[in-house]
VOGU-3710 file (C-alpha; in Angstrom, 3 decimals, decimal comma):
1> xxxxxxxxxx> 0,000/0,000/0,000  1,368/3,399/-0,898  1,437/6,500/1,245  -1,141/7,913/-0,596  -3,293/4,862/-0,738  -2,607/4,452/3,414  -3,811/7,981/3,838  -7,247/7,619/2,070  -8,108/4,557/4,343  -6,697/6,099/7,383
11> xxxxxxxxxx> -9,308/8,500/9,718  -7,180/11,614/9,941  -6,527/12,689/13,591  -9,351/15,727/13,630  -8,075/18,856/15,798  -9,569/19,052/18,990  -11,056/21,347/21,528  -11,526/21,598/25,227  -9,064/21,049/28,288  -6,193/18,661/28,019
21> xxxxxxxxxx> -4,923/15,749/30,766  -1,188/15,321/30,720  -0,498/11,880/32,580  2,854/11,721/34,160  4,657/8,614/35,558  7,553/9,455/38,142  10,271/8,023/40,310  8,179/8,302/42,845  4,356/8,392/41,683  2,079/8,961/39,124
31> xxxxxxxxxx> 0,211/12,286/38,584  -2,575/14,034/36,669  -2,453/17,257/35,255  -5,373/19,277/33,765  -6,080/22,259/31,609  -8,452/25,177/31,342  -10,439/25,039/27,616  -7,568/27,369/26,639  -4,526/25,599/27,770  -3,417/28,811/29,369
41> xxxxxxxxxx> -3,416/27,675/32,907  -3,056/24,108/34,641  -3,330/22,318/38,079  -2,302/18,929/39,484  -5,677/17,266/39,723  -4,325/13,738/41,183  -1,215/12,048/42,436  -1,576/7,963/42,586  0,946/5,348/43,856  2,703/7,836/46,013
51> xxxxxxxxxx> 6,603/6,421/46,659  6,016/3,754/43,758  8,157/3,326/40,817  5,705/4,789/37,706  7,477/3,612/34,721  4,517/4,420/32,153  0,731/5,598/33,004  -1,440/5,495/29,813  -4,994/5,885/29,053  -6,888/3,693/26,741
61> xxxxxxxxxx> -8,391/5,743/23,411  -10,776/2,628/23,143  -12,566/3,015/26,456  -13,398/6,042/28,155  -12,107/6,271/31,826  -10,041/3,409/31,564  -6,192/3,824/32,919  -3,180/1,809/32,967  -0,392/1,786/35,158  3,336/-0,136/35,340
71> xxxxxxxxxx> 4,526/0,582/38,748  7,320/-1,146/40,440  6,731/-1,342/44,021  8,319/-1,665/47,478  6,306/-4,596/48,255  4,974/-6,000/45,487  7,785/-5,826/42,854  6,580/-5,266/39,236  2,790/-4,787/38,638  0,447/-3,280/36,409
81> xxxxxxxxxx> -2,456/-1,442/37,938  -5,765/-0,552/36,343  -8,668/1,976/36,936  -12,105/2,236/34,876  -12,882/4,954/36,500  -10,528/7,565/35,832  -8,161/6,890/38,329  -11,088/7,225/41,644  -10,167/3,283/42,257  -7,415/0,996/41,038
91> xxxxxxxxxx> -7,076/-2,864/41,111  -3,869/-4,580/40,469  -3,399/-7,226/37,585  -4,125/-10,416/39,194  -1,203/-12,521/36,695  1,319/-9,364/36,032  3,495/-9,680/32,885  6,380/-12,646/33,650  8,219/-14,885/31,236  7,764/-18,617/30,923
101> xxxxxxxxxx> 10,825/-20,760/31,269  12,613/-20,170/28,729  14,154/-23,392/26,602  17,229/-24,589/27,260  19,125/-23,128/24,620  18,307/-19,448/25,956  18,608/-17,074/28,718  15,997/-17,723/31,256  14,928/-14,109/32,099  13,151/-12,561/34,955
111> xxxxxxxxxx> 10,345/-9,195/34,793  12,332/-6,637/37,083  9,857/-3,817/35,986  6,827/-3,450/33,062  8,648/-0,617/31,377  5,908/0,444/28,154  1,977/0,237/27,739  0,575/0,385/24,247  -3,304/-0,030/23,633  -3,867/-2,521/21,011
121> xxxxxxxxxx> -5,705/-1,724/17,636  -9,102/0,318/17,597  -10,842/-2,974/16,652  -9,402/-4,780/19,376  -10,732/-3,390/22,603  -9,590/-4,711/25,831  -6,885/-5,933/24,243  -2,957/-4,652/25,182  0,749/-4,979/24,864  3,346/-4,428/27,502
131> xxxxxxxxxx> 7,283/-4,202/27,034  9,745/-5,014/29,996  13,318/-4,742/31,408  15,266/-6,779/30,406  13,771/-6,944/26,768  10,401/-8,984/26,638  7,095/-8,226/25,252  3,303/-9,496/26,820  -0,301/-9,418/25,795  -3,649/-8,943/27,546
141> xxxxxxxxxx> -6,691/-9,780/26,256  -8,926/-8,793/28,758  -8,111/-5,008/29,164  -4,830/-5,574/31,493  -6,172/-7,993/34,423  -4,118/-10,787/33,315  -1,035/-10,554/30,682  0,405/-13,480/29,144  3,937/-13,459/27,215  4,421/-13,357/23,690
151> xxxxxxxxxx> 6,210/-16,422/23,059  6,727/-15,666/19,256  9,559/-12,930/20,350  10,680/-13,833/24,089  11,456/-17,656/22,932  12,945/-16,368/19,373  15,752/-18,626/18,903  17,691/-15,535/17,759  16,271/-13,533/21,151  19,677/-13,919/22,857
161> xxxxxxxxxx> 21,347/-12,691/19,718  19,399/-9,745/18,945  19,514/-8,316/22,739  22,487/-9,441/24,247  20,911/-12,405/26,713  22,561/-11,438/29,977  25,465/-9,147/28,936  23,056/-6,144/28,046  24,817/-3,313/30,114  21,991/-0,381/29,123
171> xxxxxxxxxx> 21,846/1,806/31,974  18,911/1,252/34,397  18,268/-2,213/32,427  18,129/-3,166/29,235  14,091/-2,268/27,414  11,703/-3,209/24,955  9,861/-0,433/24,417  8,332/1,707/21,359  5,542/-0,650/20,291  3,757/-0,031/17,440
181> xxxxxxxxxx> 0,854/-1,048/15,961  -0,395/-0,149/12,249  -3,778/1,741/11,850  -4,411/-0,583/8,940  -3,680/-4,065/10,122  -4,003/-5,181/14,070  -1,560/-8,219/13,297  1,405/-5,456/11,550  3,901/-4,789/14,712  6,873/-2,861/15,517
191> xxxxxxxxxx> 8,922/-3,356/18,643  11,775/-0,832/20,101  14,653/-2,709/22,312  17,883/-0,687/23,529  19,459/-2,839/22,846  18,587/-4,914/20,217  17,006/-2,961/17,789  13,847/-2,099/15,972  11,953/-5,363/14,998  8,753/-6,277/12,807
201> xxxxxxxxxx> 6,165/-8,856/12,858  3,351/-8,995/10,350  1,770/-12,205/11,920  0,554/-10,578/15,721  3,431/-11,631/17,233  4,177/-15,307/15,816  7,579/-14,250/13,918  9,736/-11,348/13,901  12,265/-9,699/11,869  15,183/-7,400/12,100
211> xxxxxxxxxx> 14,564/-3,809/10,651  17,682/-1,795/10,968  18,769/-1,750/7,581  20,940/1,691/7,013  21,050/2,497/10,928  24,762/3,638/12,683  26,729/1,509/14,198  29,740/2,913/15,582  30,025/0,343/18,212  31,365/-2,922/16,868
221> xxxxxxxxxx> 28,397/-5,468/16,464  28,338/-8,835/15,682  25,447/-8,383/13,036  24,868/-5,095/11,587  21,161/-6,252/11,654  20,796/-6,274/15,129  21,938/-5,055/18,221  21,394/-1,399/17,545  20,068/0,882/20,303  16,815/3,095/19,097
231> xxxxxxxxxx> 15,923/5,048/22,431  12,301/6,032/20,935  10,325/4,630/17,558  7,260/6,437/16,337  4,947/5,979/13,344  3,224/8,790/11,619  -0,308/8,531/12,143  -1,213/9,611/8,328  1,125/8,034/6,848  1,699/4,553/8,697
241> xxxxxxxxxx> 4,506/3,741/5,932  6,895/6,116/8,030  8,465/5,737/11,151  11,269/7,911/12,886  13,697/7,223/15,729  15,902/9,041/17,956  18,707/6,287/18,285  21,875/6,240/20,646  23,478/7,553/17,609  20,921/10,345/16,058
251> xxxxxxxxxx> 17,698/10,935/14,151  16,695/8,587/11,580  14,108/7,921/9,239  12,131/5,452/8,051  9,860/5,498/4,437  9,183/1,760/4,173  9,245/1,847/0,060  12,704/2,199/0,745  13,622/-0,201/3,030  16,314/1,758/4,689
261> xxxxxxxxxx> 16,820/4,185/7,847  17,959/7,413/6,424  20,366/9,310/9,219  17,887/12,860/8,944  19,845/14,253/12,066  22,952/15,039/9,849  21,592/18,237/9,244  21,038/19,139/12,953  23,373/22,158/14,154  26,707/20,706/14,659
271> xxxxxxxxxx> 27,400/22,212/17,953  24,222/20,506/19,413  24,114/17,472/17,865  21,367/14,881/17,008  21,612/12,941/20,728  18,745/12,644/22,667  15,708/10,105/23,784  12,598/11,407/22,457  10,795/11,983/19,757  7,550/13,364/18,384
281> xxxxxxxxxx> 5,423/13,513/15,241  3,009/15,617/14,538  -0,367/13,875/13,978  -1,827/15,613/10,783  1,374/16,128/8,809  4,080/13,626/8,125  6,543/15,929/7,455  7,019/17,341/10,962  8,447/15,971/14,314  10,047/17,379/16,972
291> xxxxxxxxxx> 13,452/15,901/18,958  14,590/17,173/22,659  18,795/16,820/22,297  20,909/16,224/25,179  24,826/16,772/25,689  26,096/13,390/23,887  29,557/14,361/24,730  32,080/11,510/25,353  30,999/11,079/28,854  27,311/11,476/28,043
301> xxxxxxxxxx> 25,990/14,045/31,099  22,904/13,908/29,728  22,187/17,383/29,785  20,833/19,885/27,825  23,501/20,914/25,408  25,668/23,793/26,949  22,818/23,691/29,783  20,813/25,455/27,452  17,525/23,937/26,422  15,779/23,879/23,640
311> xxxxxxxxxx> 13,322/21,611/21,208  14,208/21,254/17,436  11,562/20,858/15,119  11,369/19,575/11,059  8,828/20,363/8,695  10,592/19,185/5,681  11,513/15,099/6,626  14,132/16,560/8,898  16,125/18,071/5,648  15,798/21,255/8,108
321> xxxxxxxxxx> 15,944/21,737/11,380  14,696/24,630/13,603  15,273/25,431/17,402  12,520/26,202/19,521  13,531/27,551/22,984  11,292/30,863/23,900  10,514/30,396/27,240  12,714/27,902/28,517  15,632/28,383/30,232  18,973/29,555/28,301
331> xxxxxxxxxx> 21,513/28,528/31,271  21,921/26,188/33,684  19,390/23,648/32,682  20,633/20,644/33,594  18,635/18,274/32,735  17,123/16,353/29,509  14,187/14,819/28,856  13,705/10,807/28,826  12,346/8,654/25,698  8,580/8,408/26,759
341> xxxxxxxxxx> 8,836/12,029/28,183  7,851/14,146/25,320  3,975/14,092/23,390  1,749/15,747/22,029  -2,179/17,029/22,101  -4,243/17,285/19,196  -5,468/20,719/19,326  -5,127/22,927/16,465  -2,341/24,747/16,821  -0,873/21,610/18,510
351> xxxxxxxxxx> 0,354/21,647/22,476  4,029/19,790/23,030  4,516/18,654/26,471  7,970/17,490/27,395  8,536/16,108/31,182  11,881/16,378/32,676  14,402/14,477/34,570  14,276/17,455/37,439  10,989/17,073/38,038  8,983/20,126/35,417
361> xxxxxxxxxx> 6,477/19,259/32,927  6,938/22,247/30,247  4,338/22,704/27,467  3,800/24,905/24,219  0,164/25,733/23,194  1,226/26,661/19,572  3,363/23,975/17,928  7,011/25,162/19,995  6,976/28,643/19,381  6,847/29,552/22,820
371> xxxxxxxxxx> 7,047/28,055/26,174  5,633/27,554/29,463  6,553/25,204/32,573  3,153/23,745/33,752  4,098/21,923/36,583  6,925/22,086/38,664  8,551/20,228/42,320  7,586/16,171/40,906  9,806/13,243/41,252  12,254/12,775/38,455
381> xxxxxxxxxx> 9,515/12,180/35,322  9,533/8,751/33,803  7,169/9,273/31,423  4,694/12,262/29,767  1,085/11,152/27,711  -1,578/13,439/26,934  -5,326/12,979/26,084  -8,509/15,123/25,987  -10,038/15,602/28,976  -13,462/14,068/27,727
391> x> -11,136/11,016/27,273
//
């Protein structure tokens, strides 16, 4: 299917009106932030799982007042929590994601935290897919009560090959993260993994396959097909033929006619870089996405370049590249912004939120022209999602 073909079968994200919900997941909690009509001012409505490891908090498009949570906590370990009632009550999963034994010829891995939520397809409500540290990927059929692994990837005979098995030395733990589904075709997959790689399976699951062709890899590798570290993967809502990434080592994208990552980031400033976790598309026009770059310096401080911080934004494929910092600090910001940290509303003009590792959540009512911090004093932010409040 071409681009153009994908587009006339697609429903077009529609620009929205009304207050917005920005749901952050924190070092230390989980928290609910909500707009005026306007956007113009905002207030910390709710703060769930107080002292609990929030790795991602999503809600499901599909079901209105439903909520999903992977915490890791004290006494519990890793869990997934779930409200239908948006967020009054919560109810753990009663079978949390965990890996079967493995087979003999593999790793035998253990869940140390549920690190990514992802709602399945619009025709398959209730049903959703989880991503862990260290790299495994789970489904739930029944709208996140029970999860069950997805055999097709965790017992790959190649699993230990693409990710490393148990010499994966990623910071914090090794992820699978990013996933993906196409608008077109429930059973059409993409998976994330630092490390590992971006991988496809057009089967729901069954098989996978490396897709990494034309990526960096300045590290030696044993297989230039795999092993590659992608910190964020997203897919263009109208036009589900293109994906980008921010990887370890830039911006890159994807047009899947031809079959190859294209390194887009090469024409990023050179004294900032192309480094960074996250990464943003717009939702009505392919052409634009936005990237957050940090200091990628030899000793990686992961800062904000020269402690100065700023957003960079495409409109032409990322050809161009523009910097978008009114409003934000211009010294002495010394921080960065994580890979599930940084989305988007669907107003027209679009809002940008970006949550950061000191604890803000900053936001832009008019596509990154200007700037505003929206929340600040939270736990270390883990992760940033935004929804209508009607959602």
């Amino acid at each position: 299917m071409t681009p153009a073909e994908a587009k006339h079968k697609l429903r077009v994200p529609r620009p929205k009106k009304g207050g917005v919900q920005v749901l952050v997941g924190t070092r230390k909690g989980a928290f609910r932030l909500q707009s005026d009509p306007e956007r113009k001012t905002w207030k910390v409505k709710d703060c769930w799982f107080l002292g609990h490891v929030v790795h991602h908090l999503v809600s499901d498009p599909r079901e209105k007042g439903t909520l999903l949570c992977a915490a890791r906590t004290g006494h519990l370990g890793p869990t997934i929590f779930r409200s239908t009632d948006k967020g009054k009550t919560w109810k753990e999963s009663t079978k949390p994601p965990a890996f079967d034994e493995a087979p003999s010829s593999l790793h035998q891995r253990t869940v140390n935290h549920t690190f990514w939520l992802t709602p399945a397809h619009d025709n398959e409500p209730g049903v959703w897919y989880a991503g862990s540290s260290p790299q495994g990927l789970f489904k739930s059929r029944d709208g996140g009560k029970t999860w069950k692994p997805v055999n097709g990837f965790n017992h790959h005979p190649d699993v230990d090959k693409w990710t490393g098995g148990d010499k994966d030395g990623t910071p914090d733990g090794p992820k699978l993260h990013s996933i993906v589904i196409d608008p077109r075709d429930p059973k059409h997959l993409y998976i994330g993994m630092s490390s590992g790689g971006v991988f496809e399976s057009t089967n729901g699951g069954r098989s996978w396959d490396p897709l990494n062709q034309g990526m960096l890899a300045p590290y030696p590798l044993p297989n230039p097909d795999y092993g590659h570290d992608p910190h964020c993967v997203v897919m263009s809502p109208t036009n589900p033929d293109r994906l980008w990434q921010q990887n370890h080592c830039g911006i890159f994208r994807l047009d899947r006619e031809d079959g190859e990552w294209q390194h887009v980031g090469e024409s990023m400033p050179k004294p900032i870089g192309d480094i960074g976790f996250p990464i943003t598309v717009h939702p009505r026009d392919p052409h634009t996405a936005w990237v957050f770059p940090m200091d990628g310096t030899s000793v990686w401080p992961r800062t904000s370049p020269d402690s100065s911080a700023a957003v960079y934004r495409t409109k032409d494929d990322g050809k161009s590249w523009q910097r978008q910092d009114k409003g934000l600090p211009d010294e002495h910001a010394y921080w960065t912004v994580k890979r599930q940290c940084m989305a988007q509303d669907a107003h027209d003009p679009l809002g940008i939120y970006l949550g950061t590792t000191n604890g803000e959540v900053w936001g832009s009512p008019n596509e990154g022209r200007s700037w505003k911090c929206i929340a600040r004093h939270l736990p270390h932010v883990y992760s940033v999602e935004v929804n209508d409040v009607r959602g």
